[in-house]
C-alpha positions in Angstrom: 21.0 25.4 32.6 23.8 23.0 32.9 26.5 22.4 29.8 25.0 19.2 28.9 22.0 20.6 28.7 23.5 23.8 26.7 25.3 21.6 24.0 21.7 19.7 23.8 19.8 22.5 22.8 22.5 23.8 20.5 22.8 21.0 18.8 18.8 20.7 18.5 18.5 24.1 17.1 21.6 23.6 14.8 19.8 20.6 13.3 16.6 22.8 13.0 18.5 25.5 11.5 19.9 22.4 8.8 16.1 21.2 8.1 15.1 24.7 7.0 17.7 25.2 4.5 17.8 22.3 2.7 14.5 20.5 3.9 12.0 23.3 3.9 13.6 25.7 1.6 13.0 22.9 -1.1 10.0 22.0 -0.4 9.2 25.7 -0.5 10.4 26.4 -3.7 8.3 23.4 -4.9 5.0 23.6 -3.8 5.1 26.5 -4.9 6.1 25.4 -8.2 3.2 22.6 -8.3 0.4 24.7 -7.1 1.2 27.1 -9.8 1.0 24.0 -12.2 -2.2 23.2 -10.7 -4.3 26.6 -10.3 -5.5 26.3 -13.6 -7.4 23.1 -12.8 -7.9 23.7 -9.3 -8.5 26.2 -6.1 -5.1 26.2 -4.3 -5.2 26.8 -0.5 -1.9 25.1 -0.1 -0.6 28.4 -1.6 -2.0 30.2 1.7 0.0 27.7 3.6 2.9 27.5 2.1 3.4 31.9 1.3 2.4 32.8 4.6 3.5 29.6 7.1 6.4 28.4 5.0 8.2 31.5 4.2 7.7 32.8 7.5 9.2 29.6 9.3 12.2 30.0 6.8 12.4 33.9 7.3 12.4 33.1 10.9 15.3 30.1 11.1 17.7 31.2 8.7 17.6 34.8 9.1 16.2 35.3 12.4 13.2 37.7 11.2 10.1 37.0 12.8 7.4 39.5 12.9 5.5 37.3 14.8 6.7 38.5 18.2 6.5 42.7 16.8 3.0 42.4 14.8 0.0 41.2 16.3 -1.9 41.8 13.5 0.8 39.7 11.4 0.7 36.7 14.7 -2.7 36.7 14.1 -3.4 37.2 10.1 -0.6 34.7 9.5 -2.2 31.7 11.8 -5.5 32.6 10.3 -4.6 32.2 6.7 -2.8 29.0 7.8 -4.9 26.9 9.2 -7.9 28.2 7.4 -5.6 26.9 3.9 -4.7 23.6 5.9 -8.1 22.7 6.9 -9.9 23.8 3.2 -6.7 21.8 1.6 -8.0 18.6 4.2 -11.6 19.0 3.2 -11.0 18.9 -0.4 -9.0 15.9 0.0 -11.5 14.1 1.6 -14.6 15.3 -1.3 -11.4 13.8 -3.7 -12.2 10.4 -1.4 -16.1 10.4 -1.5 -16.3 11.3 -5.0 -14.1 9.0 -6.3 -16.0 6.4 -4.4 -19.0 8.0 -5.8 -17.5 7.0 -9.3 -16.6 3.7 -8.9 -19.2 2.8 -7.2 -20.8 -0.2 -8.7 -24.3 1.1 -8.1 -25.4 3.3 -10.7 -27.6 5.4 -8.5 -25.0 6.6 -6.5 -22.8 7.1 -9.5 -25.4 9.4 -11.0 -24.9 11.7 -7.5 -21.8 13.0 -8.9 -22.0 16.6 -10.8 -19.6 19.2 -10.6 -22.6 21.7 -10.0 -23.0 19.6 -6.4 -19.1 19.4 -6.1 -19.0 23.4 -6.9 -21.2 24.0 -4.3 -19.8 21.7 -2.1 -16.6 23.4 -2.4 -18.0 27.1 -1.9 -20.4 26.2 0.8 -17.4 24.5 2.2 -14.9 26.9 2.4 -16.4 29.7 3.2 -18.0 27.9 6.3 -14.8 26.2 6.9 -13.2 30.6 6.4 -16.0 32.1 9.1 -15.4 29.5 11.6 -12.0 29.7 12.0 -11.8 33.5 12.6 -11.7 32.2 16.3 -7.8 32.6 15.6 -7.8 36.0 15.3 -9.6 36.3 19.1 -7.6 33.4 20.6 -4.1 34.4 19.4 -1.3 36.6 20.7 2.2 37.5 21.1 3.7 36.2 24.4 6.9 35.1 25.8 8.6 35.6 22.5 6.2 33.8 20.4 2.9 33.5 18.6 0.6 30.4 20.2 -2.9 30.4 21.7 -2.8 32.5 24.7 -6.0 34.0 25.1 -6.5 32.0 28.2 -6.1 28.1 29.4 -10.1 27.0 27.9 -8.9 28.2 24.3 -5.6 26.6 25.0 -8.0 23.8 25.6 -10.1 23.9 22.6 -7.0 25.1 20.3 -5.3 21.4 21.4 -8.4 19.4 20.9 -9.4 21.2 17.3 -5.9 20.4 16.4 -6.3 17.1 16.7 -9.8 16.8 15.2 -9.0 18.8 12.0 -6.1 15.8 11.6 -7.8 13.1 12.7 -11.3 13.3 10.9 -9.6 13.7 7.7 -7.7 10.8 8.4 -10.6 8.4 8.8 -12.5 9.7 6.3 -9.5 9.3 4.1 -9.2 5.8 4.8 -12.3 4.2 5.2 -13.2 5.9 1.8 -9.8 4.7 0.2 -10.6 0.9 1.4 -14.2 1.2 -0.3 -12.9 2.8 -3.3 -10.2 -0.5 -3.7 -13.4 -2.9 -2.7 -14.7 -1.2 -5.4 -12.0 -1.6 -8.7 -11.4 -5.3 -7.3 -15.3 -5.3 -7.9 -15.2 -3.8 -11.2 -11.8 -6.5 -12.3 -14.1 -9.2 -12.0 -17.5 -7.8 -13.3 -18.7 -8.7 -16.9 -21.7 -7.6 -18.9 -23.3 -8.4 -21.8 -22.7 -6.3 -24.9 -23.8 -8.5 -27.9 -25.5 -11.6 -29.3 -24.7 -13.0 -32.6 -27.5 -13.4 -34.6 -26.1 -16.9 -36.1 -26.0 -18.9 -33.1 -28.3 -16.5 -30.5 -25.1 -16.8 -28.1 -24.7 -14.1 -25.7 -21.1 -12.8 -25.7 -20.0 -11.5 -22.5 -17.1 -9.1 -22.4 -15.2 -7.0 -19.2 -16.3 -3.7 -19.3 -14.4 -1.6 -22.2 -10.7 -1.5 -20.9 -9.7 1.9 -22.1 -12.4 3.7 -19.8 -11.4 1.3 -16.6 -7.7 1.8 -17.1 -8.6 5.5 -17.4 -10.5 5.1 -13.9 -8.1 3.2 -12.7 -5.1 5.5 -13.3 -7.3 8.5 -11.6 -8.3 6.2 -8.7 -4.4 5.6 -8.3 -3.3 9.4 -8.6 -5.8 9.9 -6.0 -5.0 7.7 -3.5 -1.3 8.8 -3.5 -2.3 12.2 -2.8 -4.3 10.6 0.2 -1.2 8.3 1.2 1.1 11.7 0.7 -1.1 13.6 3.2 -1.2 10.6 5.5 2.2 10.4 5.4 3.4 14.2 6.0 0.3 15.0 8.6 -0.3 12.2 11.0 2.8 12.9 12.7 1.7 16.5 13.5 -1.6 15.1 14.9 0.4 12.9 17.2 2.4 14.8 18.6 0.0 17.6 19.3 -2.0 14.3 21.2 0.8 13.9 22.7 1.5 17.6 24.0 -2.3 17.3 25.0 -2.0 14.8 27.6 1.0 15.9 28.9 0.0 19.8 29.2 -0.4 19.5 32.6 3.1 18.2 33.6 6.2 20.6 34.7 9.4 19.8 32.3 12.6 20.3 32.4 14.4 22.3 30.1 16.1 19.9 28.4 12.7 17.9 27.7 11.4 21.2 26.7 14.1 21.3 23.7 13.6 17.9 23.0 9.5 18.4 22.8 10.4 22.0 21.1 13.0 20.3 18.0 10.6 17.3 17.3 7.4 19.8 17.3 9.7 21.5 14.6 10.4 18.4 12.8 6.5 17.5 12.6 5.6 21.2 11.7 8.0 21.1 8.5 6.9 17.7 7.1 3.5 19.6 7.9 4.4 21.9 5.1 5.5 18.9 2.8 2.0 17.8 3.1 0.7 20.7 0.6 3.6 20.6 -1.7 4.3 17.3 -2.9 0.5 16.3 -4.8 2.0 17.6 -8.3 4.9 15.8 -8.4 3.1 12.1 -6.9 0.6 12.9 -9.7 3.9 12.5 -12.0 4.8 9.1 -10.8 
């Protein structure tokens, strides 16, 4: 490797080494902090991703202890626990989307679908499915070259890629074409009126919006959710790029400078990653 090239990865890993004490460290200490707030109320897999993914990354920058490349029980419990939270923490958000949909829907038949006995099971049924299938971790990951990755052989390579960019982009759609209906939806419900009385005097109808309390009430919920969507948008879509990106391009020898380049902004996309599970507590503040 050339001096140009030396300085260039120095500098790259420098700036890593800068994002994960006073970008990830942060965001660390905080989700961890709002998913405490939260586990009263609700089931918190972000807390798998952020104690076993998060503190490990930090572990790992700062202080250069990784048991990743010494433990391949930890290479392969830690990846497990990680994207089993990431992907339960994706397919609540999008339940969030369909039932709040569900609710301000303005048919009443398909606001009558909503129960938390069918969310509970929903949410069960879900995860542990969501838990079993992703055991394939555990089989396709190892410790090589000084890492932890997908190394079983190039097909799970393959598949590993291609489920990386499904468990991003599915979420995403679903997410959004659930987030435009829910808006259709309270536009809808702005300019709907409905009869509530007649006065007996002169037999005239009075027509009234529906009782404001309850639709500000919806309203505020509807909002709260859709910046959690907009915050996982936000934080994720850039992972599920990038890993797009390092699918078409698997095939193609690099250079080692492109390989520091691709190395620091896989980094980048992996710690705002992590911001994705620790920021819904505090947007819920706003």
């Amino acid at each position: 490797m050339n001096s140009s090239s030396s300085v260039s990865t120095a500098d790259l890993n420098l700036i890593q080494l800068n994002l994960a004490r006073y970008f990830l460290v942060p965001i660390y200490i905080l989700g961890n902090f709002e998913n405490f707030a939260n586990i009263a109320l609700f089931s918190q897999p972000n807390l798998l991703v952020l104690n076993t993914g998060g503190l490990s990354r930090i572990l790992s920058l700062l202080i250069n202890f990784n048991l990743e490349t010494t433990s391949i029980i930890f290479c392969k419990s830690r990846y497990y626990l990680i994207q089993t939270g990431a992907v339960i923490e994706r397919y609540f958000i999008c339940l969030i989307s369909i039932e709040r949909w569900m609710v301000t829907s303005t048919n009443e038949m398909i606001r009558r679908m909503t129960s938390s006995k069918i969310a509970l099971r929903l949410i069960v049924i879900g995860s542990c499915m969501i838990a079993l299938f992703i055991i394939h971790v555990t089989i396709g990951f190892a410790s090589s070259n000084n890492r932890c990755y997908a190394s079983l052989n190039d097909t799970y390579a393959l598949f590993f890629d291609i489920y990386n960019m499904v468990i991003i982009t599915v979420p995403a759609i679903v997410i959004t074409l659930f987030s435009i209906l829910i808006f259709k939806h309270v536009r809808q419900s702005h300019h709907r009126i409905v009869p509530i009385s007649i006065t007996r005097s002169s037999a005239q109808v009075i027509y009234l919006t529906p009782n404001s309390a309850s639709q500000q009430r919806d309203i505020q919920f509807i909002r709260l959710a859709l910046i959690q969507i907009l915050t996982f948008m936000l934080f994720t879509i850039d992972y599920g790029i990038y890993n797009a990106y390092d699918f078409g391009i698997s095939s193609i020898k690099k250079s080692s400078d492109r390989q520091a380049i691709e190395a620091f902004i896989r980094g980048v996309t992996v710690n705002l990653n992590y911001a994705s599970v620790a920021v819904p507590f505090f947007s819920y503040t706003l």
